[in-house]
C-alpha positions in Angstrom: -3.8 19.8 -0.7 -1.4 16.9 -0.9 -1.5 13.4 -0.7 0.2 13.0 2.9 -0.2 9.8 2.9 -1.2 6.5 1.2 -3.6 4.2 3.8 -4.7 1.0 2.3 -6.7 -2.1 3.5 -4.1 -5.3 3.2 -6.4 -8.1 2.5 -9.0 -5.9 0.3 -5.5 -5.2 -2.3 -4.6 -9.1 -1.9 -8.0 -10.0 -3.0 -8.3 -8.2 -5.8 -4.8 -8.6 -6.9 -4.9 -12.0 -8.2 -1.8 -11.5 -10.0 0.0 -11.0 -7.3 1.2 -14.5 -5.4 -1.2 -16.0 -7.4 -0.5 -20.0 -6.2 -0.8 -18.9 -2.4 -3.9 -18.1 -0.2 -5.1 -14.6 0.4 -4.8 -14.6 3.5 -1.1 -15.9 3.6 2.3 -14.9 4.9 3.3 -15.6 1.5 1.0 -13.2 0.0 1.5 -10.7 2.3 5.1 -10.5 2.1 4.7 -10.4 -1.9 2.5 -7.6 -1.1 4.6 -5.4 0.9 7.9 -6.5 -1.4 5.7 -4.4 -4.2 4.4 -2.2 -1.8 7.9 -1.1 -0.5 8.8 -0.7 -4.0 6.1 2.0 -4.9 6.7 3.9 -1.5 10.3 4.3 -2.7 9.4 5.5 -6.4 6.6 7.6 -5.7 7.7 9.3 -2.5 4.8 9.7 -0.5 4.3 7.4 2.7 2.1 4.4 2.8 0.9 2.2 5.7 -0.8 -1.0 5.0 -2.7 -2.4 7.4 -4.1 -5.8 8.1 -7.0 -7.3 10.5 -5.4 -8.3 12.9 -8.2 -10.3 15.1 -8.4 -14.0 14.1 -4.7 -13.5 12.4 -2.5 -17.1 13.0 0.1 -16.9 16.0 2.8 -16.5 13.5 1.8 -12.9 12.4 4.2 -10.3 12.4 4.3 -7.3 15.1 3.9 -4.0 13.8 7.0 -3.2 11.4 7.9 0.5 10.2 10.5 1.8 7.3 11.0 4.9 5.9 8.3 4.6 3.3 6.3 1.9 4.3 4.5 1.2 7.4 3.0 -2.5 8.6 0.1 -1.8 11.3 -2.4 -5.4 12.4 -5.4 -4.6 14.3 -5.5 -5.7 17.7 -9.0 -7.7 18.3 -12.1 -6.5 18.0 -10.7 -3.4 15.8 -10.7 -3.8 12.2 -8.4 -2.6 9.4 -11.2 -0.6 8.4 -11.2 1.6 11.7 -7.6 2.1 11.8 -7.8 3.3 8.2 -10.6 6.2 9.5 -9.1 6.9 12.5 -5.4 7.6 10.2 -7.1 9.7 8.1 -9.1 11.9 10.7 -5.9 12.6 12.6 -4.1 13.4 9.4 -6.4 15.9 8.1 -4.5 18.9 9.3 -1.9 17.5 7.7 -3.0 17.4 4.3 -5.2 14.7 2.1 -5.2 10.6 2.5 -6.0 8.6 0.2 -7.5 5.2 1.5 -7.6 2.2 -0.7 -9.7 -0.4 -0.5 -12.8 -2.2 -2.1 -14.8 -1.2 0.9 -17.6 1.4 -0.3 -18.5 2.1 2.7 -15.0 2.9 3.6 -14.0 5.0 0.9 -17.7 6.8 1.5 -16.2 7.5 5.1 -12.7 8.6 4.2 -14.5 11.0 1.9 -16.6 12.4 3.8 -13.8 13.3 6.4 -12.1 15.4 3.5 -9.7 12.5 2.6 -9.8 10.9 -1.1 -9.9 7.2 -1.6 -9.4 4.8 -4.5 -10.7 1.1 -5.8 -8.0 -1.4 -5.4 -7.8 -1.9 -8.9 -7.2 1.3 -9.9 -4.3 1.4 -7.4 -3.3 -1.7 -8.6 -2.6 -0.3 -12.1 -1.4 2.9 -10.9 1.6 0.5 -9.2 1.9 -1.2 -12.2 2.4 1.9 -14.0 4.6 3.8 -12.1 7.1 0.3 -11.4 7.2 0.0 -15.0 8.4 3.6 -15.6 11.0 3.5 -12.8 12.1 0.0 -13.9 12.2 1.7 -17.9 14.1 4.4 -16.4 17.0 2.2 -14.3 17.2 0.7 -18.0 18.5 3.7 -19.7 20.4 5.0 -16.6 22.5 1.8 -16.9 22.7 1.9 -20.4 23.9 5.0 -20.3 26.4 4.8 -17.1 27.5 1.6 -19.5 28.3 3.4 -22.5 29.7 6.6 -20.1 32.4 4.3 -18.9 33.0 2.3 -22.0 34.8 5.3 -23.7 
């Protein structure tokens, strides 16, 4: 089956993405929108749909509602829910559907998703496979301009 969809635990990527907004907090709005800038930006190259979601109970005031695109879906817990329950409950209703693949640093998690017939990932290896697959679309755009360049230059 098919990866239907991409479910990953916000704050368990932002830790372990150091890289990523490194001068702000983890816990952030500045870190989070850095993550879903990159996020958004995968979703569109690789095609599949991903929803990132956040713990929502103990979140500051200022925290977002709920935000869907196309590609990439925003989802905070309401209180006394966790990320990590919204993640199990995605991927037990999507199972007809096809495969999810949960990301996140949670063992326990990923043991869960798993077991439910779903397929799950460390957020390091996801963080590469992002890498990766922005640096091929961004090689790509290179030599389609290039080319389109040279195209109208004759």
């Amino acid at each position: 089956m098919a990866v239907v969809r991409i479910l990953i635990d916000g704050y368990s990527l932002l830790h372990a993405w150091r890289d990523l907004a490194p001068k702000e907090q983890r816990y952030s709005a500045q870190a989070r929108e850095a993550l879903i800038r990159v996020l958004t930006q995968y979703a569109d190259s690789v095609g599949t749909p991903v929803t990132l979601f956040f713990d929502g109970a103990g979140a500051p005031k200022d925290v977002p509602k709920n935000v869907s695109s196309e590609s990439l879906e925003i989802v905070f817990s309401r209180d006394r829910k966790t990320a990590d329950d919204l993640i199990e409950r995605t991927a037990y209703r999507l199972k007809p559907y096809g495969e999810a693949l949960a990301v996140t640093n949670d063992y326990a998690e990923r043991d869960t998703v798993i077991s439910m017939g779903g397929l799950a990932q460390s957020c390091e290896d996801f963080i590469k496979d992002i890498e990766l697959t922005l640096n091929e679309r961004n090689d790509f755009l290179k030599q389609y301009n290039r080319r389109e360049a040279n195209r109208y230059k004759r």
